[in-house]
C-alpha positions in Angstrom: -72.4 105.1 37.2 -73.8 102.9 40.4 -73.6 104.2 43.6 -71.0 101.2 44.8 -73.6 99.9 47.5 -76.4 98.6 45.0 -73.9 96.8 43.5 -71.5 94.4 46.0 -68.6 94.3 42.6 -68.8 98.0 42.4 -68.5 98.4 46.1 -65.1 95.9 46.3 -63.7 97.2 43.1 -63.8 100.7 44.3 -62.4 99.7 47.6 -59.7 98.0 46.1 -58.8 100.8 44.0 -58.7 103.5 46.4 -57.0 101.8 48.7 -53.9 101.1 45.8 -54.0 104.5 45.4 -53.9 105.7 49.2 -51.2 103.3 49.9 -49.0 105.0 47.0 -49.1 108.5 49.0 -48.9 107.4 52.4 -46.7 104.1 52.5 -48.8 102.5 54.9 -51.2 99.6 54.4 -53.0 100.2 57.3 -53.4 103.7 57.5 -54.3 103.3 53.8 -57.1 100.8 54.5 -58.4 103.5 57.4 -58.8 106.5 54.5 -60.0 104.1 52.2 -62.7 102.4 54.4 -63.7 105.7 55.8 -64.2 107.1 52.0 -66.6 104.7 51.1 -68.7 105.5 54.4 -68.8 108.6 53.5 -70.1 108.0 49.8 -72.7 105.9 51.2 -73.8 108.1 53.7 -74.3 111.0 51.3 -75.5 109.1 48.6 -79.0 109.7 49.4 -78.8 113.7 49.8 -76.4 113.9 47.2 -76.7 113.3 43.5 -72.9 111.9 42.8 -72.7 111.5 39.1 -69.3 110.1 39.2 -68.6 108.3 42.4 -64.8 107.1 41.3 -63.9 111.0 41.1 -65.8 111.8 44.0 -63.8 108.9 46.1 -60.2 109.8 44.6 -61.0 113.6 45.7 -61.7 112.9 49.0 -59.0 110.3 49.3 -56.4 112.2 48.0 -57.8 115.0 50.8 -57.3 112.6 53.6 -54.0 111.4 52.1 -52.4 114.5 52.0 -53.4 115.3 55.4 -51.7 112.2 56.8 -48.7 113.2 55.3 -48.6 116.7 57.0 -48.5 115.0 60.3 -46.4 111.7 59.1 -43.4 114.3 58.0 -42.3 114.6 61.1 -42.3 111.1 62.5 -40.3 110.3 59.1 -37.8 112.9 59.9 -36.7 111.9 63.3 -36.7 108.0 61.6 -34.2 105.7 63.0 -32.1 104.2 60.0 -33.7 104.1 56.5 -37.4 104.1 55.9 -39.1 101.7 53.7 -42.4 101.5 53.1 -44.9 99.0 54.9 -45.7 95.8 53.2 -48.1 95.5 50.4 -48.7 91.8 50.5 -50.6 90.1 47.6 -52.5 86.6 48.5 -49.8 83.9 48.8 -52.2 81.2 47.5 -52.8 83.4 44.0 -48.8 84.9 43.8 -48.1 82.5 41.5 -50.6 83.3 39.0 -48.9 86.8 38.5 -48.2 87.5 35.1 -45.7 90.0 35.3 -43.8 92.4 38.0 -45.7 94.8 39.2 -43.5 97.9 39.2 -45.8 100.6 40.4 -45.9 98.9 43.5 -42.2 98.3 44.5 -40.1 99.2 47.1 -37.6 101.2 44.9 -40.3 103.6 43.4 -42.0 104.1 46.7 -38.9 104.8 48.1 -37.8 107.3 45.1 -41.3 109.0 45.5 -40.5 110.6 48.7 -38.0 113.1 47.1 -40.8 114.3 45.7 -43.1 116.9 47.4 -46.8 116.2 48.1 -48.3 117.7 45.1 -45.8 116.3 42.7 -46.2 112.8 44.4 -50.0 112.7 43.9 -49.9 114.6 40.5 -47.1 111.6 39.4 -49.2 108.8 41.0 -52.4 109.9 39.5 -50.9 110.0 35.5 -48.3 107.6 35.6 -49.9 104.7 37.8 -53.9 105.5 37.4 -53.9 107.1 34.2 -55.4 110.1 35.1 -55.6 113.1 32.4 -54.4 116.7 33.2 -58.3 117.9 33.2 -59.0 114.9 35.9 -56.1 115.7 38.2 -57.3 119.7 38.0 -60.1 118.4 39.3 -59.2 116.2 41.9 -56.3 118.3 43.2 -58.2 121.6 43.3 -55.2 123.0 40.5 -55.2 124.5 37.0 -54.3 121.9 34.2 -51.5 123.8 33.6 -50.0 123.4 36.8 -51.1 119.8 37.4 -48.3 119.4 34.4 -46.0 121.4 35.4 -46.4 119.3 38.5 -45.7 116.2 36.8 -42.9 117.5 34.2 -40.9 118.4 38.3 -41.7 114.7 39.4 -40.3 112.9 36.5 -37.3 115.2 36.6 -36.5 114.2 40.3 -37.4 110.5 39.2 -36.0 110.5 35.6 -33.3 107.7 36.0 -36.0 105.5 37.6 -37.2 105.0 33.5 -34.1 103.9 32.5 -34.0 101.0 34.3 -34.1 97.5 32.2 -37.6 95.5 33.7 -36.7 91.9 34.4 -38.8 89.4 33.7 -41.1 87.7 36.4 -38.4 84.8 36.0 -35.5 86.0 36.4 -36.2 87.9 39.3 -37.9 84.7 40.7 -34.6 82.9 39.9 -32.4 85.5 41.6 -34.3 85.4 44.4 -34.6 81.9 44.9 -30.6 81.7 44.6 -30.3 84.2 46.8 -31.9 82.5 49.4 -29.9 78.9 48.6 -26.8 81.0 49.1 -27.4 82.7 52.4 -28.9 79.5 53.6 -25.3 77.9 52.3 -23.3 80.8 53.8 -21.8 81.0 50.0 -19.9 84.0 49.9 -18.9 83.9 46.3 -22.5 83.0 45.2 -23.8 85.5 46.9 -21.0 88.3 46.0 -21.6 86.9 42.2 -25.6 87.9 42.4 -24.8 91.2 43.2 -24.4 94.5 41.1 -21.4 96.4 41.3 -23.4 99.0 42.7 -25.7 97.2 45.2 -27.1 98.6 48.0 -28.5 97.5 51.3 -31.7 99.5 52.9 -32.4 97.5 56.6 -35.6 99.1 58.0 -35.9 98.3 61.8 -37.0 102.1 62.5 -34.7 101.6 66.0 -36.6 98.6 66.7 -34.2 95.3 66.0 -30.9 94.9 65.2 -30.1 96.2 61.8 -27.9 98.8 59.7 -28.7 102.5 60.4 -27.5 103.8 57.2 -27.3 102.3 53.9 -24.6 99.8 52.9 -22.6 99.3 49.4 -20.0 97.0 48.2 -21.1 93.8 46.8 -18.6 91.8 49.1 -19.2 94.0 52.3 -22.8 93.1 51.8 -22.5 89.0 51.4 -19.9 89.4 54.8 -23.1 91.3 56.6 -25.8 89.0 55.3 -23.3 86.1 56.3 -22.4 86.9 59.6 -26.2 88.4 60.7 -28.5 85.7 58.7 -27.0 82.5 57.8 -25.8 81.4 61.2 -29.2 81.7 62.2 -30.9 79.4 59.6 -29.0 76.7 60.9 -31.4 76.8 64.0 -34.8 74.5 63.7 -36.7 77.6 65.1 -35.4 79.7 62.3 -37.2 78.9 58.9 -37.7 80.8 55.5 -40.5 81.5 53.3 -40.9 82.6 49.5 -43.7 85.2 49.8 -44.9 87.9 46.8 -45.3 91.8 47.9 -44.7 95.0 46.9 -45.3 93.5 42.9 -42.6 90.9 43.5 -40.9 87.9 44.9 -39.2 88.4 48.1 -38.1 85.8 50.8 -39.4 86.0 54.8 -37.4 84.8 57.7 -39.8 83.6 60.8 -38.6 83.2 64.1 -40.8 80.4 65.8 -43.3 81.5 63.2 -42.7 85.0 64.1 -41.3 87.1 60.9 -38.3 88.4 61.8 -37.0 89.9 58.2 -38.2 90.5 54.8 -36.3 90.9 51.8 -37.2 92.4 48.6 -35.3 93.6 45.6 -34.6 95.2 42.0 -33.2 93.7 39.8 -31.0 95.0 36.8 -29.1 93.1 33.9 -29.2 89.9 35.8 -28.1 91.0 39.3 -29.7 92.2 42.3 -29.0 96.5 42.3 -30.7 97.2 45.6 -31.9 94.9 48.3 -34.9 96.0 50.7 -34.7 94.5 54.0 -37.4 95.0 56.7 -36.7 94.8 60.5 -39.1 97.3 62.2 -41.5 95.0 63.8 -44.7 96.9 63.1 -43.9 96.2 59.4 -43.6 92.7 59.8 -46.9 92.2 61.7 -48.4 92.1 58.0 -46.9 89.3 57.3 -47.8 87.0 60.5 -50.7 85.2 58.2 -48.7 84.0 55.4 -45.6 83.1 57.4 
């Protein structure tokens, strides 16, 4: 295989990918883009002393590496998190959202949110099968473990995440649909709309990390939910300075509220048997810088 810098497509592909794959395990874009940028230096540096036979294994070793390591120090910034944590935004083009065949699961909020119960081996070990395909024998190797481990590995991740399978997948129009009429109906200050999009079992997460108004633990109750999006969102879209936006990240539709172009709040959500199950809201203003060029 082609070192990526003799080929310019080898070298964005493989950039591409590793970056997916970093973002998985750390749940930050930007810290992502720093491992992943700083592997492919490193490949093209030593690919002249260095006969690398298969560059995409040497880049998802040493990626995984540098992963891991971020999580060692990142554990202790997420324990003393204000409020829930969500992920930071993985933002696909807005100009080529709408050529999206389908939901793009292994990106969403919900399973990057379910895959920190896991431990850091189990995480990786899950990411690299289930999302990247990798065999037993590959992750041995990338992970520095015995095959035999690397599954039992996996078998403790999908036990911890087990219920995440049962889930029914919506289609790409449906949860376009819900999302759309979500928005009408906080725009409307509907409550019975908006109580009848909701699951029985909805749940709010509101990530502001201490850093804007929002929720510091996670709400239930379809109607106590509409009241709270009521009272804190819809009163403000009645002001020019406030506007909305339908933007695509994390593998889905979601909706942006700007401030004088400024996003403010980001929703996102699953969706299950025609209602919204969880909604995802981002506050924390360091999140929402990513979305300052599509807003």
């Amino acid at each position: 295989m082609a070192i990526p810098h003799e080929n310019p497509e080898d070298f964005d592909i493989y950039l591409r990918l590793i970056t997916s794959y970093a973002y998985r395990i750390v749940g930050s874009i930007s810290e992502a883009e720093d491992i992943a940028q700083e592997a492919m230096v490193r490949l093209w540096n030593q690919s002249g002393s260095e006969e690398i036979k298969n560059p995409k294994a040497w880049l998802f070793k040493v990626v995984t590496r540098q992963s891991l390591d971020h999580l060692k120090s990142a554990r202790v910034q997420r324990e003393m998190y204000v409020g829930p944590w969500l992920p930071e935004p993985f933002i696909s083009n807005p100009l080529t959202a709408g050529d999206q065949v389908e939901l793009d699961e292994s990106l969403s909020m919900a399973l990057m949110v379910v895959l920190e119960r896991l431990n850091p081996a189990e995480k990786t070990t899950f990411i690299l099968h289930d999302i990247f395909n990798f065999s037993h024998r590959e992750i041995s190797e990338t992970l520095g473990v015995s095959e035999a481990n690397s599954r039992k590995l996996f078998s403790r991740a999908k036990e911890k995440i087990k219920h995440r399978d049962a889930r029914f997948k919506p289609s790409l129009d449906e949860h376009s649909r819900l999302t759309q009429t979500f928005l009408e109906a906080l725009k409307c200050g509907n409550l019975n709309n908006l109580i009848a999009l909701f699951s029985e079992e909805v749940t709010l997460y509101s990530d502001s990390g201490g850093k804007a108004p929002a929720a510091r633990k996670i709400l239930k109750d379809a109607e106590f939910i509409a009241n709270f999006l009521i009272k804190v969102i819809t009163k403000s879209l009645s002001n020019e300075k406030y506007s909305t936006h339908e933007v695509w990240f994390n593998g889905s539709p979601g909706v942006l509220i700007t401030e004088n172009q400024i996003p403010i709040t980001a929703f996102n959500f699953v969706v299950f048997n025609g209602k919204i199950l969880t909604i995802h809201a981002l506050r924390n203003p360091e999140k929402l810088k990513f979305f300052q060029d599509v807003s």
